[in-house]
C-alpha positions in Angstrom: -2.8 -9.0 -2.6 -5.6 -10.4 -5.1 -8.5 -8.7 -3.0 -11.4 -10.2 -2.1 -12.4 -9.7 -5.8 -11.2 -11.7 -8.2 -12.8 -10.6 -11.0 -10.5 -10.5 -14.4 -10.3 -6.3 -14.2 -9.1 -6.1 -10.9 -6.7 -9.3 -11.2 -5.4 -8.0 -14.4 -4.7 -4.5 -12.7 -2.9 -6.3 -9.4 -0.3 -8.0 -12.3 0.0 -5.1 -13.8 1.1 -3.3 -10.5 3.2 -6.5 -9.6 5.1 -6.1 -13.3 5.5 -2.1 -12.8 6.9 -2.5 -9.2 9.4 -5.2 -10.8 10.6 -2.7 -13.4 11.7 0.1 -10.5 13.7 -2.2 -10.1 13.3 -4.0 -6.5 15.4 -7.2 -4.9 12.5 -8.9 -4.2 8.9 -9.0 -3.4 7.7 -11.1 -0.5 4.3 -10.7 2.2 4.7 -12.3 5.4 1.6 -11.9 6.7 -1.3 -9.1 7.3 -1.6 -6.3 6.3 -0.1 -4.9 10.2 2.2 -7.0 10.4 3.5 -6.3 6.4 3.7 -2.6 7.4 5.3 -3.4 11.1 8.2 -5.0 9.0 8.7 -1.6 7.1 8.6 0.1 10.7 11.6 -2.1 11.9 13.8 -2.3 8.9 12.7 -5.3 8.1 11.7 -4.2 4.5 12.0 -1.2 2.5 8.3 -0.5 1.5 4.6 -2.0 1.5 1.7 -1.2 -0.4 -2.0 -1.9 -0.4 -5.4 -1.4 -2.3 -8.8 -2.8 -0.6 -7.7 -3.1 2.8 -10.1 -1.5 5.9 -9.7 1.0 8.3 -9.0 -1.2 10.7 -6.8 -3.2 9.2 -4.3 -0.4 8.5 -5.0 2.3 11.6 -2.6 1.3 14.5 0.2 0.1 11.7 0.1 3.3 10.0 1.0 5.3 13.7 3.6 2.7 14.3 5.5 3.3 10.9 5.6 6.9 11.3 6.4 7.0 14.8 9.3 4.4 13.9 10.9 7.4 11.4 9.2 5.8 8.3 6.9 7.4 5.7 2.8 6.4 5.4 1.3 7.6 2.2 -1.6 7.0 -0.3 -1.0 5.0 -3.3 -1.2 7.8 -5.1 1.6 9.2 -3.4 -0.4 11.8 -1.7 -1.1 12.5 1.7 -3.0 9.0 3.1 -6.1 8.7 3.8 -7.4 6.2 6.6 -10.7 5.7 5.0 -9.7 5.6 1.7 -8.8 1.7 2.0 -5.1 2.3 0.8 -1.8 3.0 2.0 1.8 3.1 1.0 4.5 2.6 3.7 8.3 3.1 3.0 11.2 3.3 4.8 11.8 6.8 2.6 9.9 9.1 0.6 11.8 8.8 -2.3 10.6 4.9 -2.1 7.3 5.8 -1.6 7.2 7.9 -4.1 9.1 5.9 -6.8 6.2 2.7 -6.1 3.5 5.6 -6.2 4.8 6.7 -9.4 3.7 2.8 -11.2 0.8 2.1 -9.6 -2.2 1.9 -11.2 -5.1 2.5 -9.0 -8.3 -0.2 -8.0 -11.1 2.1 -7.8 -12.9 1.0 -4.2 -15.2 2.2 -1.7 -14.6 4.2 1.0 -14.9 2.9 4.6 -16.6 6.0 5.7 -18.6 5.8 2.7 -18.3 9.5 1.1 -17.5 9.5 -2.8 -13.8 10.0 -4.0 -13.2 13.5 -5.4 
């Protein structure tokens, strides 16, 4: 996803991340839809992983439950334990995928949906 920014830092950085996650390696790289519906296909085998930067709350809240309930693994992007306000989210049919795409991302500084500073 390009954001709703598209200013040259943040577009540079999604390439970036879209180069990295190439080099893991992966068989392809594909989004169907939204962001729900993206992580839905992780909850029903339907792809091994999903990640996202700039995303709400909202957007990622009842996905997140359905992924874990379905056996799969919800994370930050940093690879640490997610956060639903932090406006990212990693989702992966194992941990050892989610940690492997955590491992290359370079993170999009954003704000918070509950508004409090990151640490």
């Amino acid at each position: 996803t390009l954001f709703r920014s598209r200013s040259p830092e943040v577009i540079k950085v999604v390439l970036s991340n879209m180069e990295r996650l190439l080099c893991i390696p992966v068989h392809g790289v594909r989004a169907v839809g939204t962001a729900a519906v993206n992580m839905c296909l992780v909850a029903t085998g339907g792809a091994d992983a999903y990640f996202e930067m700039g995303i709400h709350c909202w957007d990622m809240a009842a996905a997140a439950v359905i992924v874990s309930e379905a056996g799969g693994v919800v994370t930050d992007v940093t690879g640490g334990e997610f956060d639903l306000m932090s406006r990212r989210i990693i989702t992966a049919s194992s941990s050892a995928i989610a940690k492997s795409i955590a491992k290359v991302l370079q993170i999009i500084p954003l704000e918070r949906d509950d508004g409090k500073k990151e640490d």
